[in-house]
C-alpha positions in Angstrom: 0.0 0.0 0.0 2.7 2.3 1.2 4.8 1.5 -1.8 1.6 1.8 -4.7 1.4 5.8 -3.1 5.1 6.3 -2.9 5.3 5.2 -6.7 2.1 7.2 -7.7 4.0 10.5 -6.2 6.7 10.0 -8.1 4.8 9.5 -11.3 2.9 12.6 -10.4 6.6 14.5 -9.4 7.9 13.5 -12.6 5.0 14.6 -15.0 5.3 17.9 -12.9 8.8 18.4 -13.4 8.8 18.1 -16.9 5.3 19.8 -17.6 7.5 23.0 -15.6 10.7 22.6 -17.9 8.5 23.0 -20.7 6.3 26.4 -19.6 10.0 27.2 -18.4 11.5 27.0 -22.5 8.5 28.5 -23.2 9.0 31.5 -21.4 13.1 31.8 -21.9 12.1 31.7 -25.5 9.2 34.9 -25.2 11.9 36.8 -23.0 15.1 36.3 -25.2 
């Protein structure tokens, strides 16, 4: 049980970290 929510907040951490990096080009891009 522990281990199934463990894995799903890491799925969720990684979707979230790379969803960021992407707005984050985005933006670099509109600013440069």
């Amino acid at each position: 049980m522990v281990k199934e929510i463990r894995e799903r907040i890491q799925g969720f951490a990684l979707r979230l970290s790379s969803i960021t990096t992407q707005i984050f080009d985005k933006v670099q891009c509109h600013l440069a």
